[in-house]
VEXDREN-2710 file (C-alpha; in Angstrom, 1 decimal):
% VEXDREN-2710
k/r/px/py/pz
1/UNK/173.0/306.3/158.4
2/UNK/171.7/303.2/160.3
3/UNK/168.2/304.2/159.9
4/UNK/168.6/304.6/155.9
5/UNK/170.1/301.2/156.0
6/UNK/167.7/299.8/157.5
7/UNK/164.8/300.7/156.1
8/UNK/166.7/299.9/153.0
9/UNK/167.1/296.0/154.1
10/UNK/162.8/296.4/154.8
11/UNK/162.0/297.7/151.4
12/UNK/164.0/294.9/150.3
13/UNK/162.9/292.7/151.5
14/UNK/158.9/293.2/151.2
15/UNK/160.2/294.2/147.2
16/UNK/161.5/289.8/147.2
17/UNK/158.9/288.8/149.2
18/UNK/156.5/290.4/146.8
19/UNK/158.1/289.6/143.9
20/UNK/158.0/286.0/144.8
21/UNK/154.5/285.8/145.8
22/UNK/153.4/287.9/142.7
23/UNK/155.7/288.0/140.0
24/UNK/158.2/284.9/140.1
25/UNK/157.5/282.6/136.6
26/UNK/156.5/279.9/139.3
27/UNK/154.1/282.1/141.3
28/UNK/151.2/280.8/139.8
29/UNK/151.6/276.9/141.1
30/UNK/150.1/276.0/144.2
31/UNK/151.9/275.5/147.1
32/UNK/152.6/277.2/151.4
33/UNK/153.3/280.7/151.0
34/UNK/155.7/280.3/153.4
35/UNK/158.0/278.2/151.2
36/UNK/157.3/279.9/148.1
37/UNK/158.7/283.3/150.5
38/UNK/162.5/281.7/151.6
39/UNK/164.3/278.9/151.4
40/UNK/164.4/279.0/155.0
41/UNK/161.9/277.1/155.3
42/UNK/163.7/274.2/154.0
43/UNK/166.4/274.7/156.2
44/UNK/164.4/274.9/159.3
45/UNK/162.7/271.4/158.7
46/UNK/165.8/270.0/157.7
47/UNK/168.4/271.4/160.3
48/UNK/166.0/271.8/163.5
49/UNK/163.7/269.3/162.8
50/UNK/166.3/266.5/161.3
51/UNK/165.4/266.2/157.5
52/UNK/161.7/266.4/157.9
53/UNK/161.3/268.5/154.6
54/UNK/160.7/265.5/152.6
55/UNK/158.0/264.7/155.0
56/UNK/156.0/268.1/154.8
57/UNK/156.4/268.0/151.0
58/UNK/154.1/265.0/151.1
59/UNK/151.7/266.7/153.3
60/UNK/151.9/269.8/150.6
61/UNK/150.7/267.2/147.9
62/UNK/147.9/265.9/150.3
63/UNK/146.3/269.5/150.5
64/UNK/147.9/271.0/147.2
65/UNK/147.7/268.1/144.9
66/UNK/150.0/265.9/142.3
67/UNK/152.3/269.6/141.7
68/UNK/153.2/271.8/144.2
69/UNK/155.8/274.8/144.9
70/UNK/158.1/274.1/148.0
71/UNK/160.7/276.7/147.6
72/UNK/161.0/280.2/145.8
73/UNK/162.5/278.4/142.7
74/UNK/161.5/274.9/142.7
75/UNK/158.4/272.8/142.4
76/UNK/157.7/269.3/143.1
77/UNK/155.9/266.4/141.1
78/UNK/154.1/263.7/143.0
79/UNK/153.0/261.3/139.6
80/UNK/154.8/258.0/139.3
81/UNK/153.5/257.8/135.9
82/UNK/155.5/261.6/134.9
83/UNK/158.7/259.9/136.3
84/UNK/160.6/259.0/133.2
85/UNK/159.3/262.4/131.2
86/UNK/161.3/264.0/133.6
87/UNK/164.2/261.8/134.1
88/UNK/164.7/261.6/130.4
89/UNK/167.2/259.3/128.9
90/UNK/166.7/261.8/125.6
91/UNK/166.1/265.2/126.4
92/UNK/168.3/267.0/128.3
93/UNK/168.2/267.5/131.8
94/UNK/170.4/269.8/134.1
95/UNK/171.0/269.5/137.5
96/UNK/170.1/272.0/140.6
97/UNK/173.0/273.3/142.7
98/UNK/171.3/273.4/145.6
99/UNK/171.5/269.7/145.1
100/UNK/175.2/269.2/143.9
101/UNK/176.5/271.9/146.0
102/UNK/175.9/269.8/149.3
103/UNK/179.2/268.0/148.6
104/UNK/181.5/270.0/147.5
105/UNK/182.7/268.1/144.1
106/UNK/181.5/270.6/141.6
107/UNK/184.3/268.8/138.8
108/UNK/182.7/265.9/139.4
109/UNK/180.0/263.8/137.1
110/UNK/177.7/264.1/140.3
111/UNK/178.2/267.8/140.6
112/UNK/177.7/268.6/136.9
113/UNK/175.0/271.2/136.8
114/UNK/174.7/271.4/133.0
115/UNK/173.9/268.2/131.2
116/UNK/176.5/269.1/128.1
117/UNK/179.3/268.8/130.8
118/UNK/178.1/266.0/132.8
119/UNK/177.5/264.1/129.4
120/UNK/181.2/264.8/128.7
121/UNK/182.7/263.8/132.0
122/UNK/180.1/260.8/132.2
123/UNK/180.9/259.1/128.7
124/UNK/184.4/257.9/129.2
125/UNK/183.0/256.4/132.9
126/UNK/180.2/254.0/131.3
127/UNK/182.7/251.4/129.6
128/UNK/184.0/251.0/133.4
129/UNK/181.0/250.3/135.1
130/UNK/179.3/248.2/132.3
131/UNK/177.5/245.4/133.1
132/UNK/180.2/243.4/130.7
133/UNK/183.1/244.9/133.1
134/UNK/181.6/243.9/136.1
135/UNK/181.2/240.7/135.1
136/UNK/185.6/240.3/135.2
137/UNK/185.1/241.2/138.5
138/UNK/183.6/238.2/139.7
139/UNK/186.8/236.8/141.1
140/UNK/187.9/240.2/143.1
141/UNK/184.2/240.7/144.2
142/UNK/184.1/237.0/145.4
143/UNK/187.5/237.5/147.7
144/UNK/186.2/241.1/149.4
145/UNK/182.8/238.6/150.5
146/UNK/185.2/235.5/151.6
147/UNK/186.8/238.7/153.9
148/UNK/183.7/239.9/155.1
149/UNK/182.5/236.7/156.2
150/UNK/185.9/235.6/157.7
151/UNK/185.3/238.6/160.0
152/UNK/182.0/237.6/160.5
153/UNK/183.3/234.3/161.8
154/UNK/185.9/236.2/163.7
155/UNK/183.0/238.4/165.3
156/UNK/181.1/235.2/166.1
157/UNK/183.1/233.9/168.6
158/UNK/183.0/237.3/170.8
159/UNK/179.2/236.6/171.8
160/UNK/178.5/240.3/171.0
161/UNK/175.5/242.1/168.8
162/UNK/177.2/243.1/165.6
163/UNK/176.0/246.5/163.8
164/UNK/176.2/244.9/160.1
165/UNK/175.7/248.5/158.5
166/UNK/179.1/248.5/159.5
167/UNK/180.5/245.6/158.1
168/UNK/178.5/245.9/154.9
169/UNK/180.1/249.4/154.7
170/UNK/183.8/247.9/155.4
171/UNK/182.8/245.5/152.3
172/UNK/181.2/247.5/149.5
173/UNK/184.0/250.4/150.1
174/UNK/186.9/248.2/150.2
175/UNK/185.0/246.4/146.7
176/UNK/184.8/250.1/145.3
177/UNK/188.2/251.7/146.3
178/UNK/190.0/248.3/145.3
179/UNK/188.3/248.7/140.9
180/UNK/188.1/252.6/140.8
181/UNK/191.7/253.2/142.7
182/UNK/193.3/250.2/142.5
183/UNK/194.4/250.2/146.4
184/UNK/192.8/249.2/149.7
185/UNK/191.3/251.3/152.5
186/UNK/191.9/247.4/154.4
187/UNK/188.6/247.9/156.1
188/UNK/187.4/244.6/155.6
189/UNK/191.2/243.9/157.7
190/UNK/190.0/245.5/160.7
191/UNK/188.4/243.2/163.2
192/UNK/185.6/245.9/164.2
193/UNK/184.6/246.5/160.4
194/UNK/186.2/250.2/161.0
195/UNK/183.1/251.6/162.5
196/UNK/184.5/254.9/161.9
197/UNK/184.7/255.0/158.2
198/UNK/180.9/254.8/159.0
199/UNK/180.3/257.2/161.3
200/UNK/182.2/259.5/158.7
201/UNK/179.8/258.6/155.9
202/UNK/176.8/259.9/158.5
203/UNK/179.0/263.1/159.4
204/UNK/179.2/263.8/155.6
205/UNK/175.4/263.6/154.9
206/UNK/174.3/265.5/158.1
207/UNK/177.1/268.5/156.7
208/UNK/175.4/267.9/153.6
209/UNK/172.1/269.9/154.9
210/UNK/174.4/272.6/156.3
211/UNK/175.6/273.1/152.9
212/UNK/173.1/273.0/151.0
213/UNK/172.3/276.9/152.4
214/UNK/175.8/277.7/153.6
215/UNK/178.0/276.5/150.1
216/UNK/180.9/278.4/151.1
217/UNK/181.6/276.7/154.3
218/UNK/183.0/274.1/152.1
219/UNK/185.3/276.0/150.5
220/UNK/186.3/278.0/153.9
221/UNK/187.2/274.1/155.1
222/UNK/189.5/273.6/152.4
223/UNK/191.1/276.6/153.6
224/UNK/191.6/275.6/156.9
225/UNK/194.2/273.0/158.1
226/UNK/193.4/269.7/159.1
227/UNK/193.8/270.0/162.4
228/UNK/191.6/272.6/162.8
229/UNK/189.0/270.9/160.8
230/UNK/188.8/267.8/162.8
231/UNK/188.5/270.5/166.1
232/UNK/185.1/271.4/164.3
233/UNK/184.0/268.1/163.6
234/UNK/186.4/264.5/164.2
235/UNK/184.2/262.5/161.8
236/UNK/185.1/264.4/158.9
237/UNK/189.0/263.5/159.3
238/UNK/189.1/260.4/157.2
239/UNK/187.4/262.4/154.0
240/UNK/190.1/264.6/154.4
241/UNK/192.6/262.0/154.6
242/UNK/191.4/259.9/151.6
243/UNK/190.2/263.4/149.8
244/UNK/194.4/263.6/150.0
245/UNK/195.4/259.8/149.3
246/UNK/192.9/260.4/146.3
247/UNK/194.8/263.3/144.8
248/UNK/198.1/262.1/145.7
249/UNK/197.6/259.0/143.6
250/UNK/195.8/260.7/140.7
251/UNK/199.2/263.1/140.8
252/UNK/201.0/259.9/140.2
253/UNK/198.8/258.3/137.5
254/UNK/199.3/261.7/135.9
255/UNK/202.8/261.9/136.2
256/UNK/203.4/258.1/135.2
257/UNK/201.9/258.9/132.0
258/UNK/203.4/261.8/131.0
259/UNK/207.1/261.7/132.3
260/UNK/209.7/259.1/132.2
261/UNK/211.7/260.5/135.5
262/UNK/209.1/259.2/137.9
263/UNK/210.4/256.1/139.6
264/UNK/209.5/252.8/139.2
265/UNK/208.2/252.3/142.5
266/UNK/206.0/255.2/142.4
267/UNK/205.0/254.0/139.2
268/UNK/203.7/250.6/140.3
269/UNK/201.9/252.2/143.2
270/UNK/198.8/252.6/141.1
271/UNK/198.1/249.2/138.8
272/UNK/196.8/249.9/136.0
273/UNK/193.2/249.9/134.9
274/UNK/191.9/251.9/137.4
275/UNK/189.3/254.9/136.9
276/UNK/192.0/257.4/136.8
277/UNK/193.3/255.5/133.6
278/UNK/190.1/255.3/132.4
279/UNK/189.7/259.0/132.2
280/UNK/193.3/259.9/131.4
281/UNK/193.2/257.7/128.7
282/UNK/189.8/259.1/127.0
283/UNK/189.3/262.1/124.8
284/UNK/188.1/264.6/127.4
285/UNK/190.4/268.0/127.2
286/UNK/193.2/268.9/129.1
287/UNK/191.3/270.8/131.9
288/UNK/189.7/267.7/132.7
289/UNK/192.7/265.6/133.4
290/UNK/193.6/267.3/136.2
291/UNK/194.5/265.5/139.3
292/UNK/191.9/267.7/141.7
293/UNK/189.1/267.0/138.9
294/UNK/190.0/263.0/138.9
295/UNK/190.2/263.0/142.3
296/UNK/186.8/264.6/142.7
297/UNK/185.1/261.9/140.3
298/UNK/186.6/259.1/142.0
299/UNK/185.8/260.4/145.8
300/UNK/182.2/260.6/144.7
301/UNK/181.8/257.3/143.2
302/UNK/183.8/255.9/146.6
303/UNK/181.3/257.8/148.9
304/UNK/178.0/256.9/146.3
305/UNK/179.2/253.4/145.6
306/UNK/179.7/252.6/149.2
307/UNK/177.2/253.9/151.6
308/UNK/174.2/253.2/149.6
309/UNK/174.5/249.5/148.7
310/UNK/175.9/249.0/152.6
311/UNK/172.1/250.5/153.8
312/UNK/170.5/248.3/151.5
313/UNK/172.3/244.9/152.5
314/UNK/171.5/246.2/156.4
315/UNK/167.9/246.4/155.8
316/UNK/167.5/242.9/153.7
317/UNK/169.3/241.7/156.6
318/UNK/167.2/242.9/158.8
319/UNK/163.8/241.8/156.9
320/UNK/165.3/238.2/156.2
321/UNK/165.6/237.5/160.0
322/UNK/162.5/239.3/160.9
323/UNK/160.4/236.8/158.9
324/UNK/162.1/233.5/159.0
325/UNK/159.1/231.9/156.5
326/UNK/161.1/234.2/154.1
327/UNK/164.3/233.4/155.0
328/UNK/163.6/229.7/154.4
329/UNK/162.4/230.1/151.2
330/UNK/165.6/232.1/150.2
331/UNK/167.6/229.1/151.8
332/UNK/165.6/226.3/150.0
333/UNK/166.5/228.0/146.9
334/UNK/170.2/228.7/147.8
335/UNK/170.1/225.0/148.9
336/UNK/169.4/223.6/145.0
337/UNK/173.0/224.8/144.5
338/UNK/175.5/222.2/144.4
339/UNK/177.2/223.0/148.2
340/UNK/180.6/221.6/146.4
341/UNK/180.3/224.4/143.6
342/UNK/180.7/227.8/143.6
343/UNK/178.0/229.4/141.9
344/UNK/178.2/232.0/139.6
345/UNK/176.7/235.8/139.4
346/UNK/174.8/234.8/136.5
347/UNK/173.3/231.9/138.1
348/UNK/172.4/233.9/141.2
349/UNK/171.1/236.9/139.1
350/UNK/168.6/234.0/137.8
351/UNK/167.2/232.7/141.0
352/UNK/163.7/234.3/141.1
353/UNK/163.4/234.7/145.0
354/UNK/167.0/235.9/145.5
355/UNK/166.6/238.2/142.7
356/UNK/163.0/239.5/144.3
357/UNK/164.8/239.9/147.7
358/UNK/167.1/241.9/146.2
359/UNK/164.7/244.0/144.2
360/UNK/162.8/244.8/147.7
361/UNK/165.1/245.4/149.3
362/UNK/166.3/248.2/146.5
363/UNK/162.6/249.4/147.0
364/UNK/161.9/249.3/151.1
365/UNK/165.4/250.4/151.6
366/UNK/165.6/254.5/150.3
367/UNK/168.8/254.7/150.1
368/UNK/168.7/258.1/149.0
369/UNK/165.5/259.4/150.0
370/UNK/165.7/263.3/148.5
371/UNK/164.7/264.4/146.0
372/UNK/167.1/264.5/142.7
373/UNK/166.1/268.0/140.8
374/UNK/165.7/268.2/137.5
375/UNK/165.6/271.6/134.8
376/UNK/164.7/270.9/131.0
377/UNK/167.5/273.9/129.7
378/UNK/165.9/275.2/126.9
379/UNK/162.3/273.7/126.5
380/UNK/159.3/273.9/128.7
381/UNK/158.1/270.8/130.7
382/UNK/154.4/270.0/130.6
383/UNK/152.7/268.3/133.2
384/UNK/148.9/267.6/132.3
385/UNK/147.8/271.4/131.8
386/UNK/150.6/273.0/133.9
387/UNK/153.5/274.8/131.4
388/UNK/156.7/274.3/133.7
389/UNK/159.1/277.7/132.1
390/UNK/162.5/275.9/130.8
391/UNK/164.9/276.7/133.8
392/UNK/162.6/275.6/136.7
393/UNK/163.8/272.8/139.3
394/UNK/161.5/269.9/139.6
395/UNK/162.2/267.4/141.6
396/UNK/160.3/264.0/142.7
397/UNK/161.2/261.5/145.3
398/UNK/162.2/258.1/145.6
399/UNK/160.6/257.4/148.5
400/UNK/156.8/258.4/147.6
401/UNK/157.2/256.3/144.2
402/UNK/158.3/253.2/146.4
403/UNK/155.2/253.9/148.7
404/UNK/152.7/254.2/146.8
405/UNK/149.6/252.3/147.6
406/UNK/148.3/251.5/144.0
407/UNK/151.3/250.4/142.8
408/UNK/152.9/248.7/145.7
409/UNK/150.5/247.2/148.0
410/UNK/151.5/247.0/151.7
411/UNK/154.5/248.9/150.7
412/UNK/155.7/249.1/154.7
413/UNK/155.7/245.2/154.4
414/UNK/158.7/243.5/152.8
415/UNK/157.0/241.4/150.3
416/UNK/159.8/239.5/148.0
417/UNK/156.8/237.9/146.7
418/UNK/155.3/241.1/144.6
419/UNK/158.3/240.5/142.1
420/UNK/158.0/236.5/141.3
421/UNK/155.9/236.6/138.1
422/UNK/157.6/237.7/135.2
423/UNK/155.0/240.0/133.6
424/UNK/154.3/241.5/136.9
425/UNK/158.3/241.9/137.7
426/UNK/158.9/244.0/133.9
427/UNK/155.8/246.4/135.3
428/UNK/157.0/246.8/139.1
429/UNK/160.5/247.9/137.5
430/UNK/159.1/250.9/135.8
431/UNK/158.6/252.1/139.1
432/UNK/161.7/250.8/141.0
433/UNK/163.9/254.0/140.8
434/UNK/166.7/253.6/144.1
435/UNK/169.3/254.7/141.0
436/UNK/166.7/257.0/139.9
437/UNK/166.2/257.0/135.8
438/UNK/167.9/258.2/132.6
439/UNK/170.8/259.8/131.6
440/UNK/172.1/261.3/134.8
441/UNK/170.8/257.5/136.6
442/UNK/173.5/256.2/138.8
443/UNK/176.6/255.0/137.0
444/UNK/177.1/252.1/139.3
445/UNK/174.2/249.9/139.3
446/UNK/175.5/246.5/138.1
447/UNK/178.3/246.9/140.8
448/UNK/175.7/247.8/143.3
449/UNK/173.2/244.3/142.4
450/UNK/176.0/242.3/141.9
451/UNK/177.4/243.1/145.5
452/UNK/174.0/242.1/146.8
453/UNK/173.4/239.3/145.1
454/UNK/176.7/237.9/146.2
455/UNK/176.8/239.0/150.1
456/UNK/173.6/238.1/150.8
457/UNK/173.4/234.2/148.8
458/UNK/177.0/234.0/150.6
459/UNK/176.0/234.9/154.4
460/UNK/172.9/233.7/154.4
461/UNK/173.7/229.8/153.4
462/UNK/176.8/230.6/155.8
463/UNK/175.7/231.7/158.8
464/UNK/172.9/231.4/161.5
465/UNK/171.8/234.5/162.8
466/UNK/169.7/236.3/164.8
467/UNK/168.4/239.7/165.7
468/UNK/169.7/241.9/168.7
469/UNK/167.5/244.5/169.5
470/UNK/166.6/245.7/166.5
471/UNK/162.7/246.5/165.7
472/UNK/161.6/248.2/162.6
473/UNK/161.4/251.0/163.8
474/UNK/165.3/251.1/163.2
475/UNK/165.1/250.6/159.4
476/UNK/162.1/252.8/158.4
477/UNK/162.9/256.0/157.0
478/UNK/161.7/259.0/158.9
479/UNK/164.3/261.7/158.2
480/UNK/166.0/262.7/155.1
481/UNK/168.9/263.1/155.1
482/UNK/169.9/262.9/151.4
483/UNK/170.0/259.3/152.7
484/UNK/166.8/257.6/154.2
485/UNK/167.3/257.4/158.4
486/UNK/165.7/256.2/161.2
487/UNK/164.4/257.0/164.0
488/UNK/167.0/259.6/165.6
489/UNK/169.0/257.4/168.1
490/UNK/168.6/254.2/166.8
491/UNK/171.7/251.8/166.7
492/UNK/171.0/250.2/163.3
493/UNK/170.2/246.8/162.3
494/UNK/172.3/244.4/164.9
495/UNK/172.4/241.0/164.5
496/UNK/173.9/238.2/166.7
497/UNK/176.0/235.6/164.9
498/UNK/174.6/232.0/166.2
499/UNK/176.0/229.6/164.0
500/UNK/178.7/229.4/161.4
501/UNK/177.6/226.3/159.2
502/UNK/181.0/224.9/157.8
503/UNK/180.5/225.5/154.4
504/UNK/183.4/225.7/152.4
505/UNK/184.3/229.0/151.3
506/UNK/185.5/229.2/147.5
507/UNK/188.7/230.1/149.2
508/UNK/189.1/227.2/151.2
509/UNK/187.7/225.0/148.2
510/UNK/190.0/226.3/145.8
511/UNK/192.8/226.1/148.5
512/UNK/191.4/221.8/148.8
513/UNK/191.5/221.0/144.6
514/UNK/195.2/222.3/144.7
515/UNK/196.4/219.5/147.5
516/UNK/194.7/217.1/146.0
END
């Protein structure tokens, strides 16, 4: 009986390892043999040698060419110019669950393979991330930077390195928990930037490349209780302590809109205008009102809106000090601002250099530096002569579109410059794709500039800083990790806080016109 089994499990496995060499509809693209035989592969660059597949597939497009096959099912497009043919704002596009399932929020926008039921969940979302809306959030966005630079000043007077990652973190996730929940995580409050929040972020990435071959270990943690989660791994604890908070108070949205018995204090627990409003309010069906959906599409925006934008403040940061020529020309145009005045978002969204050190940053940074899969449903894709058969992943990568040579010279270098002209800024944005492009883009991007813009004009006419052991070597990307990495042990961008200038806060200004 064991032998018949297993020679069984041998045919079978030269019958799949044939069929995918020989017969698969993607068989005929070049590409390693060895990825085209297992995903295993994948998982092997990415789990033993730390999310190095991103790495190899550029070497498979040096020997291969522009199109290549990395996996059994998937190819890969290396072609800055096919970029928006495949991330259509038209035609539809679905998603790959090898990508979505890493996270475990299938209900989700973000985990919506097919592109009828992400445009469904998406629609009602776009009003509340307009670039209109966040506009009316000038004055909330303005406080959470007056609190990150009061603990700045706090930190300052320590005479210790600070890891900004973290207190850029503490900022753009208190900013996004604050509009989509309407409550406070208070990490702003904490005088050490609540490193762990963080270090929970990184756990939650890292598991990501676990799941991505092993789905059902996230359900099998669901299962478990907490206690025994955190055993396994004490970084993922807050997720599943705000995974909780987040359905408790979608429970209560839900409940203060549809019964007249809840109380009133449970009923003022959640303000309104929050994202759970904004969806429970729309014309999506029943099934997706309920609170474990709503609570899946507002933990993802939390975790997207928060980590990402935190990197790319760290590595501006980091790039500003670095080359203090640049830094001065940043401050000389800060500097033209009337120091009495707060300025507004649409002023600083005017400033060319502040607006082009924002832009590179978006660029140098890879914030997410996978690649985001693509399938056309129904319809084949062509590339040049190659017929891609409707069905087939395709993905392309961020972080070869922001390095490459032709059109971004010295793309290693932070060079604010490249985007001053106008003509030359419109072409360069064709290119710039740290939200990637078209329908299934990311919803949050005039949050995400608007945070910059505003942390980095703020800290950088308000404080003197300087670097702390940090070399660059701790902000170039060399592992993939969904999210771009460093080198493995580095300590992130740390800065030490010299100088706090005086300036008047719009806080303490406001607080100065009203006793007057």
């Amino acid at each position: 009986m064991t032998l018949s089994l297993g020679i069984g499990e041998v045919i079978y496995v030269f019958w799949l390892a044939i069929t995918r060499l020989l017969f698969s509809p993607i068989a005929h693209f070049p590409g390693p043999k060895l990825a085209a035989l297992t995903m295993w592969y994948e998982f092997y660059c990415d789990s033993f040698l730390e999310g190095q597949f991103t790495f190899r597939i550029a070497e498979m497009h040096r020997k291969y060419g522009p199109i290549v096959r990395i996996s059994p099912h998937e190819l890969h497009i290396d072609d800055p110019e096919y970029y928006e043919e495949l991330y259509s704002r038209d035609a539809p596009r679905n998603k790959s669950l090898h990508l979505t399932g890493m996270f475990g929020a299938p209900a989700s926008a973000f985990g919506s393979v097919d592109y009828r039921r992400h445009r469904m969940r998406r629609k009602p979302m776009n009003p509340f991330f307009s670039q209109q809306r966040t506009r009316r959030l000038e004055p909330m966005l303005r406080n959470m930077v007056n609190k990150l630079c009061d603990g700045m000043r706090t930190w300052k007077d320590r005479h210790a390195p600070l890891q900004v990652y973290h207190a850029f973190n503490a900022f753009t996730t208190d900013v996004v928990v604050e509009y989509t929940m309407g409550q406070s995580f208070h990490y702003l409050d904490d005088p050490d930037f609540s490193p762990q929040w963080s270090n929970t972020i990184q756990a939650i990435v890292h598991a990501g490349i676990q799941f991505k071959q092993f789905r059902w270990i996230i359900s099998l943690f669901e299962l478990l209780p907490r206690w025994l989660v955190i055993r396994i791994n004490p970084d993922i604890g807050p997720v599943i302590d705000q995974k909780i908070e987040s359905m408790r108070l979608a429970s209560l949205v839900i409940d203060s809109q549809s019964s007249d018995s809840i109380s009133k204090d449970d009923r003022n627990i959640v303000p309104k205008g929050t994202l759970f409003h904004a969806l429970l309010e729309s014309t999506l069906p029943p099934e997706e009102k309920a609170a474990n959906r709503l609570s899946q599409e507002v933990f993802t925006v939390i975790v997207a809106g928060g980590e990402t934008t935190a990197k790319n403040l760290a590595t501006i940061t980091f790039h500003l000090l670095k080359d203090p020529e640049k830094l001065q020309k940043l401050r000389e145009e800060l500097n033209r601002l009337d120091p009495n005045e707060t300025a507004s978002l649409v002023e600083y969204e005017a400033m060319p250099y502040l607006s082009s050190v924002m832009l590179e940053g978006l660029r140098i940074t890879n914030a997410v530096a996978t690649r985001l899969q693509r399938s056309s449903p129904d319809q084949p894709l062509w590339y040049k002569d190659w017929v891609i058969p409707p069905g087939v992943p395709v993905g392309m990568t961020s972080l070869f579109m922001h390095h490459n040579e032709d059109i971004f010279p010295n793309s290693q270098n932070f060079v604010p410059e490249r985007w001053m002209d106008p003509t030359q800024r419109l072409h360069l944005e064709k290119y710039l794709v740290a939200f990637s492009k078209g329908s299934r883009q990311c919803i949050g991007i005039p949050l995400a500039k608007a945070e910059i813009l505003l942390a980095v004009a703020t800290i950088f006419r308000e404080f003197e800083m300087e670097l702390y052991k940090t070399t660059i070597d701790d902000v170039r990307i060399v592992r993939d990790m969904f999210n771009g990495h460093p080198r493995k042990g580095s300590q992130g961008v740390r800065v030490v806080i010299k100088e706090w200038k005086g300036r008047k806060t719009e806080r303490e200004f406001s607080r100065t016109i009203s006793h007057s």
